[in-house]
Every structure is written in structure tokens, then in C-alpha cells.
C-alpha positions as CSV (number, residue, x, y, z in Angstrom):
1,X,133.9,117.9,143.1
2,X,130.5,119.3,144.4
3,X,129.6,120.9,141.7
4,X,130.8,118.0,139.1
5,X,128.6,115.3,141.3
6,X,125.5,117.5,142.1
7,X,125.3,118.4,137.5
8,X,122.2,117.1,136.4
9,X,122.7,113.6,134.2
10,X,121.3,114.7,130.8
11,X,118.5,113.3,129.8
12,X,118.2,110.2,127.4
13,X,115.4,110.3,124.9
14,X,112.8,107.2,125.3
15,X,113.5,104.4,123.4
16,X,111.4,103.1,120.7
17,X,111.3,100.2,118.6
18,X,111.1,100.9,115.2
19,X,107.9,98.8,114.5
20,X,106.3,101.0,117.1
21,X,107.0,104.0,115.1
22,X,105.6,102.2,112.1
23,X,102.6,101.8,114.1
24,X,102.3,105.1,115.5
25,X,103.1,106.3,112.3
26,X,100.2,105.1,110.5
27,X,98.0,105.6,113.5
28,X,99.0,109.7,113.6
29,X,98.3,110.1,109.3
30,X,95.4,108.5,109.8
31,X,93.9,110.9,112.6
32,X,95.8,113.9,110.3
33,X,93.7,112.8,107.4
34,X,90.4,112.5,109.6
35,X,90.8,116.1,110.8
36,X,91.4,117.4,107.6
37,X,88.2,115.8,105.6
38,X,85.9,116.6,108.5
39,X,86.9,120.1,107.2
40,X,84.0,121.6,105.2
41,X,85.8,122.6,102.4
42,X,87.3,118.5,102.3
43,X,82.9,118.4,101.0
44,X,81.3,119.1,97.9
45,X,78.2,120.3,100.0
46,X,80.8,122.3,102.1
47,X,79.4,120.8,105.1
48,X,81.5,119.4,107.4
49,X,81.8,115.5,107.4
50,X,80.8,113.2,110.8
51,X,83.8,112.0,112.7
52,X,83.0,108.4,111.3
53,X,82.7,108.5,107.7
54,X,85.9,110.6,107.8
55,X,87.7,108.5,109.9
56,X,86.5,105.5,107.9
57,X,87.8,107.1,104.6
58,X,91.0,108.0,106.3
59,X,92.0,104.5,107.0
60,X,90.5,103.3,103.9
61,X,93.3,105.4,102.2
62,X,96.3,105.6,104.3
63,X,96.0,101.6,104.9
64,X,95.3,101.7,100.7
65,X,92.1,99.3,101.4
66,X,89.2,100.6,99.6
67,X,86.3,100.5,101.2
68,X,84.5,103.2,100.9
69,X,80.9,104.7,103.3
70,X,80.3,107.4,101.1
71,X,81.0,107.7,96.9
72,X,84.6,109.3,96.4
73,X,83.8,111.9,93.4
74,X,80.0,112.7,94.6
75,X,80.6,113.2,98.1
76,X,84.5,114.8,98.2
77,X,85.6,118.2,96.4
78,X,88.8,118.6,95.0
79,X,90.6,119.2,98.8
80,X,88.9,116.3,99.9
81,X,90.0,114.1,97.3
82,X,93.6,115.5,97.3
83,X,93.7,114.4,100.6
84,X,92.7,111.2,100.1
85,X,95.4,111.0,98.0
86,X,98.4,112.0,99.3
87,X,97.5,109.5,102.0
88,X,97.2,106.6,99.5
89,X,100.9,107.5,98.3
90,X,101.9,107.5,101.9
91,X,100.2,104.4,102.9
92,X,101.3,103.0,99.8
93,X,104.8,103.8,100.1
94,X,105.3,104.0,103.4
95,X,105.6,107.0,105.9
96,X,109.2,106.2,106.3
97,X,110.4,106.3,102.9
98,X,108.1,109.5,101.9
99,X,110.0,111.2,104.8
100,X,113.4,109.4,103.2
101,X,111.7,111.4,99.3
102,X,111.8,114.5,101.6
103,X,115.3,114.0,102.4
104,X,116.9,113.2,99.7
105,X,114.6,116.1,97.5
106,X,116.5,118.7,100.3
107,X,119.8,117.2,100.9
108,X,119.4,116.1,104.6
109,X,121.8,113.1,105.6
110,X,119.6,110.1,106.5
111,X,120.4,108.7,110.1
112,X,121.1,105.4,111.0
113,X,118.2,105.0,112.9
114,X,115.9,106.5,110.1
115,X,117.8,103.7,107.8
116,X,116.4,101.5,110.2
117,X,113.1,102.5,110.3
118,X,113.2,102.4,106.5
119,X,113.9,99.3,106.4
120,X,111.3,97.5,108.7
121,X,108.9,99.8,106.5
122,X,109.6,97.6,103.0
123,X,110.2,94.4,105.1
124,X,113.9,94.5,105.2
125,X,116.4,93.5,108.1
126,X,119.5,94.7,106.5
127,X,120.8,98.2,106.5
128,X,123.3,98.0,103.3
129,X,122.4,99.6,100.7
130,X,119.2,101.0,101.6
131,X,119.9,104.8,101.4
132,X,120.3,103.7,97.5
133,X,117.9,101.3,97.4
134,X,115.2,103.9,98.9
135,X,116.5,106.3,96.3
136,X,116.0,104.0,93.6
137,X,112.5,102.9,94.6
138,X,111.5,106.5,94.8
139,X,112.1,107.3,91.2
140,X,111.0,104.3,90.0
141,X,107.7,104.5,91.6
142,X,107.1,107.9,90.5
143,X,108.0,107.3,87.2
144,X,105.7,104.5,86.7
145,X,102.8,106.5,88.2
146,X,103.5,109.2,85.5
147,X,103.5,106.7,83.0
148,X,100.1,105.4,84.1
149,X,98.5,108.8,84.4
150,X,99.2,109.9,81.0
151,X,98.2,106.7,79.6
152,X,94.9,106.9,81.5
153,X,94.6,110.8,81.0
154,X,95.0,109.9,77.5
155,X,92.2,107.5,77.4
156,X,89.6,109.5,79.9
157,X,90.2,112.7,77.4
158,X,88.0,111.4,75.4
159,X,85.0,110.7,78.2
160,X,85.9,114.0,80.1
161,X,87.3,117.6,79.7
162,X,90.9,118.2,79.5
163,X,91.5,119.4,83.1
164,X,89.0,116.8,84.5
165,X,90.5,113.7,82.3
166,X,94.3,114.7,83.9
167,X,93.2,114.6,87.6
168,X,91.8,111.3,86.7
169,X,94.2,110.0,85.3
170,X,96.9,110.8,88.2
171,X,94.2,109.4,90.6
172,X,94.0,106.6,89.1
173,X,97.1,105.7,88.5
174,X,98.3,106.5,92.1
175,X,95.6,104.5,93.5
176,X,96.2,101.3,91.3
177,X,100.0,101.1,91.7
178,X,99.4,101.5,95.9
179,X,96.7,98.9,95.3
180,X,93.9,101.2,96.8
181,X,90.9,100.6,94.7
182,X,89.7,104.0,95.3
183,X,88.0,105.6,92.1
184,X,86.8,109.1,91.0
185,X,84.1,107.0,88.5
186,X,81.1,107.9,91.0
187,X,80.5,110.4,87.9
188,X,79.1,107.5,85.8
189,X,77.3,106.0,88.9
190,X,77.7,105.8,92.6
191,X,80.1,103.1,93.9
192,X,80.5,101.7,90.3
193,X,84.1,101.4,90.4
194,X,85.3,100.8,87.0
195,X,82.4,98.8,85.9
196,X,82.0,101.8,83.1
197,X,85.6,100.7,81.4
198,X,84.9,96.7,81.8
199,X,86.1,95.5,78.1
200,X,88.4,98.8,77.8
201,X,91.7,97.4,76.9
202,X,93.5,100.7,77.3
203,X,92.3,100.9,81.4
204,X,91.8,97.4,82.0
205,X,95.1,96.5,81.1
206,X,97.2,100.1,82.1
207,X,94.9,99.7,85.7
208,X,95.9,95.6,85.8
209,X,100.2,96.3,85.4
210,X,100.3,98.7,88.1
211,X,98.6,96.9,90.3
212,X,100.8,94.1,89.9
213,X,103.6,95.9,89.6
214,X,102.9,97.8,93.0
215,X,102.1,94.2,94.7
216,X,105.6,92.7,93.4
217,X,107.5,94.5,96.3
218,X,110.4,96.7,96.3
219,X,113.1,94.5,96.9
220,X,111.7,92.6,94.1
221,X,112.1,95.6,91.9
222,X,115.7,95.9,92.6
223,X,116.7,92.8,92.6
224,X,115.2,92.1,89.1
225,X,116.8,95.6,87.4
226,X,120.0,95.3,89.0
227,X,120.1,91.5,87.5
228,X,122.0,90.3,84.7
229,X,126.0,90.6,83.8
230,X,125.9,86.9,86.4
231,X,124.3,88.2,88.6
232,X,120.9,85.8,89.4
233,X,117.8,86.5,90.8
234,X,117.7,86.4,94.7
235,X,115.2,83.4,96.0
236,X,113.2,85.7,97.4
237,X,113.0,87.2,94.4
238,X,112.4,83.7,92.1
239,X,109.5,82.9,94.9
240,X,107.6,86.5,94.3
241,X,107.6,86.1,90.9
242,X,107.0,82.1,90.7
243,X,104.0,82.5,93.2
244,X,102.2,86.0,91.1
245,X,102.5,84.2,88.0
246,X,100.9,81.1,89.1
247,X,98.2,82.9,91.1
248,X,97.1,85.4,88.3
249,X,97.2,82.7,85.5
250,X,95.3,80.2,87.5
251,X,92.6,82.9,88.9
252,X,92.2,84.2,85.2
253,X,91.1,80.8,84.3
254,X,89.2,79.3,87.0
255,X,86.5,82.6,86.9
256,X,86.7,82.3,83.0
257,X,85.1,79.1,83.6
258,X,83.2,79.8,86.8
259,X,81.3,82.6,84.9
260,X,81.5,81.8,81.3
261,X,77.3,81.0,81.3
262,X,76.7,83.7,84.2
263,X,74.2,86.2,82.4
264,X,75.5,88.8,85.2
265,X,78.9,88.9,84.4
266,X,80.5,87.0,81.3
267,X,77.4,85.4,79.4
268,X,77.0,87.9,77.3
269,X,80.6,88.9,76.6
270,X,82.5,87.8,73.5
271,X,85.9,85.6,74.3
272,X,88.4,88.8,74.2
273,X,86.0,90.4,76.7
274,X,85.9,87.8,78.7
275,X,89.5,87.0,79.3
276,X,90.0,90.6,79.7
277,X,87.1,90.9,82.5
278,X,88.7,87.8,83.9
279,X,92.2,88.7,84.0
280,X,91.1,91.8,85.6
281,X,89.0,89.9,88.4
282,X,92.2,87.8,89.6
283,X,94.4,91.3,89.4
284,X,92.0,93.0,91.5
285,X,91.4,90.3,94.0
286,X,95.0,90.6,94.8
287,X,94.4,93.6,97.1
288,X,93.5,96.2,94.3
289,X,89.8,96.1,94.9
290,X,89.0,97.5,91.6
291,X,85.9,96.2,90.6
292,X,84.1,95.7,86.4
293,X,82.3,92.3,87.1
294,X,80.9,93.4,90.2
295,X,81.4,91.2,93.2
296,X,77.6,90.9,94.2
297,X,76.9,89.7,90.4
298,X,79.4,86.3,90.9
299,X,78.5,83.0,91.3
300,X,79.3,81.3,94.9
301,X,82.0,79.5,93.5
302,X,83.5,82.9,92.3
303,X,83.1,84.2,95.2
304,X,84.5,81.8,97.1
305,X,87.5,81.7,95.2
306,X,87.6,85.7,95.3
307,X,88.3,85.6,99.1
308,X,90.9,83.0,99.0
309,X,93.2,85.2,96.3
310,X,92.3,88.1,98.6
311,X,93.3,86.7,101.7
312,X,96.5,85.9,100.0
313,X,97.2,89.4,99.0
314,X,100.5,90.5,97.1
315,X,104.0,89.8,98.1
316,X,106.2,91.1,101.2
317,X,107.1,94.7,101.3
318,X,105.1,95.9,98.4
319,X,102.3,98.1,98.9
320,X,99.4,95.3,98.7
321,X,98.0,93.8,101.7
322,X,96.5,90.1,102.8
323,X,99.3,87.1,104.3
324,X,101.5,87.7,101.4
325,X,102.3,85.4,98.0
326,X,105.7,83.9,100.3
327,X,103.6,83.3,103.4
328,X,101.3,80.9,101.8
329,X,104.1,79.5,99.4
330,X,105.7,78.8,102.2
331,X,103.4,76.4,104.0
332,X,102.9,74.5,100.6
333,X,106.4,74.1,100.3
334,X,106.4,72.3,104.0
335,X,103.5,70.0,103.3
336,X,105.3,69.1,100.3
337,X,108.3,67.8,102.0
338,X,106.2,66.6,104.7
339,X,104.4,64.4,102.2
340,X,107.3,63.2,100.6
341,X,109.3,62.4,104.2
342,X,111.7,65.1,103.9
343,X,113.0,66.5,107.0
344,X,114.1,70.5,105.5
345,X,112.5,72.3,103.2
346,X,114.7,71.9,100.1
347,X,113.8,74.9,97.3
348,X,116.3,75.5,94.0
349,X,119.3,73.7,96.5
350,X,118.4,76.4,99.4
351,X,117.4,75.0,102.6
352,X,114.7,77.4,104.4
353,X,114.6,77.4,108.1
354,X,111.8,76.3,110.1
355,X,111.6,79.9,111.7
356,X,110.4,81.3,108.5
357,X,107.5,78.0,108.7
358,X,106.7,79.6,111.9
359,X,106.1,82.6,111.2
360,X,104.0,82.1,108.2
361,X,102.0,79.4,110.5
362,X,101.7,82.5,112.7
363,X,100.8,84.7,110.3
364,X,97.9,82.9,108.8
365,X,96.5,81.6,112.2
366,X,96.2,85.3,113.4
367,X,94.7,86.2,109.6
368,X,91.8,83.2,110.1
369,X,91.1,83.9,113.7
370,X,90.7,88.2,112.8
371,X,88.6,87.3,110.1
372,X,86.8,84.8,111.5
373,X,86.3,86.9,114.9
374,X,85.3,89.8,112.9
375,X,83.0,87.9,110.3
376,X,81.0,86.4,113.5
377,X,80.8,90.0,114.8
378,X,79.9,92.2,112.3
379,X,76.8,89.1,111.4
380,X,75.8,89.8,114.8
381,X,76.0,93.0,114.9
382,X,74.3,93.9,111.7
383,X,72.2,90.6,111.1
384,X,74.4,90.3,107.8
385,X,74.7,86.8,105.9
386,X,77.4,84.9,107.3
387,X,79.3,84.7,103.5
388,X,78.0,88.3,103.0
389,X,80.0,89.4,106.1
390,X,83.1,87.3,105.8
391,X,83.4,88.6,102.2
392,X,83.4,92.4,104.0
393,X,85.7,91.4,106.1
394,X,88.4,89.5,104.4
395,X,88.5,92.4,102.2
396,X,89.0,95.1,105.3
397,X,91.8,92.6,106.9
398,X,93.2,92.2,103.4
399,X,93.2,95.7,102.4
400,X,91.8,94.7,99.2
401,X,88.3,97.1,99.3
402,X,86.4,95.0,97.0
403,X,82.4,94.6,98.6
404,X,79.0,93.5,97.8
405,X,77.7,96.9,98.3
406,X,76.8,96.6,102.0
407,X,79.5,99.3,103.5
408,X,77.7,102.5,103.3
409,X,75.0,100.6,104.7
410,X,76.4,99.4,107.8
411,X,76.0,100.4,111.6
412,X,79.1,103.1,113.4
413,X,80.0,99.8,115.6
414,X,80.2,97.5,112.4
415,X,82.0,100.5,110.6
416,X,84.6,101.1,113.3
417,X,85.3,97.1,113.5
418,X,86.3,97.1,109.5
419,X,88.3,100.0,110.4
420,X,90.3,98.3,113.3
421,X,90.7,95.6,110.9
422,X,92.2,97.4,108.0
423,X,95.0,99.0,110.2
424,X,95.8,95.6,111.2
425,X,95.9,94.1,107.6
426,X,98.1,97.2,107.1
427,X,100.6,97.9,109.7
428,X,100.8,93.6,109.6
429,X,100.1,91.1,111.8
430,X,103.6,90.5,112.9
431,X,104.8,94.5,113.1
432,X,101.6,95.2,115.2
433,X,102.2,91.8,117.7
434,X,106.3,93.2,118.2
435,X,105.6,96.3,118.5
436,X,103.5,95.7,121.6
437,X,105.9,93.3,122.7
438,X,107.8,94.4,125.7
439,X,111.0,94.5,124.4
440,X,114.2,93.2,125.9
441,X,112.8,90.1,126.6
442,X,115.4,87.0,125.9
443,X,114.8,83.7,124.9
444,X,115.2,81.2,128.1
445,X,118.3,79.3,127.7
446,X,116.7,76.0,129.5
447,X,116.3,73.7,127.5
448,X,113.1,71.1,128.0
449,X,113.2,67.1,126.9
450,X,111.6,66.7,124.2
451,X,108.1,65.7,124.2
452,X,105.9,63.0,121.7
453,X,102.2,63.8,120.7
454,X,100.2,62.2,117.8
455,X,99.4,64.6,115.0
456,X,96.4,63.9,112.8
């Protein structure tokens, strides 16, 4: 009896909450992918990179913002920029469901908690079905980057050699379909993005579909390829697709008339050229931050516009960034039946709960006070023009990585403030706020009278 009282208990592992992995997750690839590009061979000079630009280019990636201190092909060699992207197609993805690729590639049984973890990484609560539906994402993402790399290796054969035209084209399509924005086009000018291609109809159009389709979400995928036979299209689903369409149609024609006479941008174009240049400017926006107007070239009404479709971003578990397509859909929905007297929000005879109102109201309140916090620091900080700044930053918060030039020129405090920023766009307001959370904590049970204010 002795010896049974006086066995040591064995030890239970800590506890943590799978948001706090995702956090700590994308916290430990980005500090991996610092290490390895202040590596001198990660250089084209083969001298090893400061802590900051390499940090700076690590988040840039992994949270698939782009932003950019220093020009991708000039300053990175071939390491460097292998690097930077296998972190995009992390960040993109998702640790959890790379690590779920890596399993499924060597037959390892996927535990319940790493199920789990999956599924807070696409923005699901569910567990059924999402072995399957992580093994169907997984081979359809890779097959749609293939696609798009041999289209664009295709086209970029006939700028560059063979071997050179290939990378690019992988790169490419990697970086548009994880709505990175980070470019190997430093070749034809630093920083110029794809300003070199603006009119192309082969890249502006191959670039434009895998952005969207990387910004649609994953669930979304599913749901609409395992549709038909009855089966309809979740609301989630009808609400993705609804919201995108009405976004990218009415962006395409509010900066074909905002810069139809601007001599920078769409003067001189003819009409296919400029419906291409402007479809491509409301794609981009969307957290792709691939640039062929450039942004310091539009008018302030373009501009303007530009950070409102960027602080939107793409749609809920996808790999694009900003409050999400839903979010905002959301709170128009509520005004809507606000306006008309309705007490519950009615949408295609589903009644959404106020929970979901809260959260987006949470969501977006958090997204205006980061930027505005940030946009009022880095001015400060850097004497930058208060629109100048708040365009830098809604574009770090958003993980979109479009900018009027200023990033390389900014100080190592202003730098690491767009970097705190775009791992909070990324990991996601909410994830980040609960996975600091002490957790346990239950609601109160008491409930209070109910109290009358005056609203408005």
C-alpha cells in the first residue's frame, strides 16, 4: 500500500488551446524564416541580412502580406527566395494543414486534437469530415497552383530563359493563389510589381483567378464541388459568393470611372486595357497586393476607395486577409432590417443570430481602432502624411501589401509596428483576443434588468 501511495502521479502535458497553437505557430515559422534569410547564402551579395529586414520579409511572407523593405529578385538568391516561399504556402495554407499534407503524404493517422487544430486553422468549429475535407483541399490547391505556373511559365518563356521563366512561373502562381503579392519582377525594375504585364491578358487574368480563387475560402470550395444531385449551396456559401461578385464588379467600375481621364494610369489606355487594368485593381485590392496601375499614380478618390476594398479583404478561412467579405455583409444585413423595423435578421428564410452581429461589430471595431492607432503612430513617428500612412497601414493590418512606395524608406520602429500589424491581420483579430483569454472562464449566470438608453 506504501509503495502504491508513495508512486509518483504521471505527469499531464500542459494544456493549450488550439488558437494558442495557431498563434504560436505562426509566431515560431516566422522566427524559422528570419534565421534562415539572415543566412548569407539566403543574399545575392552573400552577405548576411540585418535582423530587421529579415524579420520584416519573414512576416511579410508567412502572414502572405506583401510588403516588402528590400526588392525580392535583386536583393534574395535563389535560397532566399525559396524560403520566402515555402512560407507563403504555409501562411497561405495554414501550418496546420501543411502538417495534415505531411501526414497524409506518409500515412500517419491524424489525431483528434490535430483535427481540431485543423479546423480552427480554416475557420471551422466542426470536426466531421475534416480529415476528407483537408485532403481534398490539399489536392485541389496544388493542382490549381500547377495550373497557374505552367500558364505563367508559358507566357514568361518568352521574356526569360527556360529555367528562369519556370521558377517564375511557380512563384507566381504560389504567391497569387495565397494572396501574397510578392513578385520576382524586380528584374524589369525595383519594386515594380507587375506594372511590366499591365494590359497582358495571359498574367492579368491567370494572376486575377487565383487570387480570387484563393480568397473564396476552403469550405467554399467544397461546398460548391460537392453541390448538385439536390444538394444546395450552404448560406455561408451563397453569402461568399454573393458578396465577391458584388465587390469585384462594383470596384472594376467605380476605378474605370475614377481614372478614365487620369494621364497616370488609364488616360492613355484603350477600353480593353482599361477594363483589364481595372479589373485587376479591384482583384488586387482584395488582399493580393499585386500592383500594374501603381497605387501612388491614383487619384484620391481611387485611393480612397482602394483602402475600403482592402480593409474588407477576402472571405473567412481562405488564405486572404482584412475583416472578411461575411463580416461586413453582415452589418449591412443588420442595418437593413434595422431600417425596415425588423427585429432578426431574415436572409433566403434563415434567421442569423445576433452573436454572429457581435462579433463582426467586434471584429471591425478592433480593425478601425489598429489602424487608426497605427496610422497616428507611424505619422508621428516618421512625419508621414496622414492618408500616406493609413494607406501603409491598412495594407499591413489587411495583409494586402499594396504601398505608395514609402516601406523601404521607413524607420526600424515604424518597420517593426507594420510588422506587429501584419501578424495581427493574419493570425485574426478574434483567434489572437481568445487565445490570450484565460480560458475556463464561464459566462455569469446572473442575470441583470434590462436597461434603456437613446441611440443616435
Amino acid at each position: 500500500m506504501t509503495l502504491l501511495r508513495n508512486r509518483p502521479k504521471k505527469q499531464r502535458k500542459p494544456y493549450r488551446d488550439p488558437l494558442q497553437v495557431i498563434a504560436l505557430g505562426f509566431a515560431f515559422i516566422i522566427l524559422a524564416g528570419t534565421i534562415l534569410l539572415m543566412l548569407p547564402q539566403s543574399s545575392r551579395s552573400g552577405q548576411p541580412t540585418d535582423f530587421v529586414s529579415a524579420l520584416f520579409t519573414a512576416t511579410t511572407s508567412t502572414c502572405v502580406t506583401g510588403l516588402v523593405v528590400v526588392d525580392t529578385y535583386t536583393h534574395w538568391s535563389f535560397f532566399g527566395q525559396c524560403v520566402i516561399l515555402t512560407m507563403i504556402q504555409i501562411g497561405g495554407m495554414g501550418f496546420m494543414l501543411m502538417l495534415a499534407a505531411l501526414s497524409i503524404f506518409v500515412g500517419r493517422k491524424i489525431t483528434i486534437r490535430e483535427r481540431v487544430l485543423i479546423g480552427k486553422s480554416i475557420s471551422l468549429d466542426s470536426m466531421s469530415g475534416i480529415v476528407s475535407l483537408a485532403r481534398k483541399t490539399i489536392k485541389n490547391v496544388l493542382l490549381v497552383e500547377l495550373c497557374g505556373a505552367v500558364i505563367l511559365a508559358v507566357r514568361f518563356a518568352k521574356d526569360f530563359e527556360l529555367k528562369d521563366a519556370i521558377w517564375k512561373g511557380v512563384f507566381h502562381s504560389v504567391s497569387a493563389f495565397c494572396n501574397a503579392g510578392i513578385d520576382l519582377m524586380g528584374v524589369k525594375g525595383e519594386f515594380s510589381s507587375l506594372a511590366y504585364y499591365a494590359g497582358d491578358f495571359t498574367v492579368t487574368l491567370t494572376i486575377a483567378l487565383l487570387v480570387i480563387l484563393g480568397g473564396l475560402g476552403f469550405y467554399v470550395w467544397d461546398d460548391v464541388l460537392s453541390s448538385g444531385k439536390g444538394k444546395r449551396l450552404s448560406l455561408h456559401t451563397r453569402l461568399v459568393l454573393t458578396s465577391s461578385a458584388v465587390l469585384l464588379v462594383s470596384g472594376t467600375i467605380f476605378f474605370l470611372i475614377a481614372e478614365w481621364n487620369n494621364p497616370l494610369t488609364l488616360e492613355n489606355k484603350n477600353i480593353f486595357d482599361k477594363l483589364l487594368l481595372s479589373f485587376f485593381q479591384s482583384v488586387s485590392t482584395r488582399t493580393a497586393g499585386m500592383d500594374q496601375m501603381g497605387q501612388a499614380n491614383l487619384t484620391p478618390a481611387s485611393t480612397a476607395f482602394t483602402m475600403l476594398l482592402m480593409f474588407i479583404g477576402g472571405s473567412p478561412g481562405s488564405t486572404a486577409g482584412g475583416i472578411k467579405t461575411v463580416t461586413i455583409t453582415l452589418l449591412v444585413l443588420t442595418a437593413i432590417s434595422t431600417l425596415r423595423g425588423r427585429q432578426n435578421i431574415i436572409v433566403w428564410g434563415r434567421n442569423l443570430s445576433y452573436r454572429y452581429v457581435l462579433d463582426a461589430i467586434t471584429i471591425i471595431m478592433v480593425g478601425v481602432f489598429c489602424v487608426f492607432g497605427g496610422t497616428l503612430v507611424l505619422s508621428m513617428l516618421d512625419g508621414v502624411a496622414f492618408e500616406t500612412a493609413m494607406f501603409e497601414c491598412v495594407s499591413a493590418f489587411a495583409t494586402v501589401g499594396l504601398s505608395e512606395g514609402i516601406t523601404p524608406l521607413l524607420s526600424i520602429p515604424s518597420k517593426l509596428l507594420l510588422i506587429a500589424m501584419m501578424y495581427v491581420g493574419r493570425v485574426g483579430i478574434i483567434t489572437l483576443g481568445l487565445a490570450i483569454i484565460v480560458r475556463g472562464r464561464k459566462e455569469s449566470n446572473i442575470k441583470y434588468p434590462d436597461g434603456k438608453i437613446i441611440v443616435g
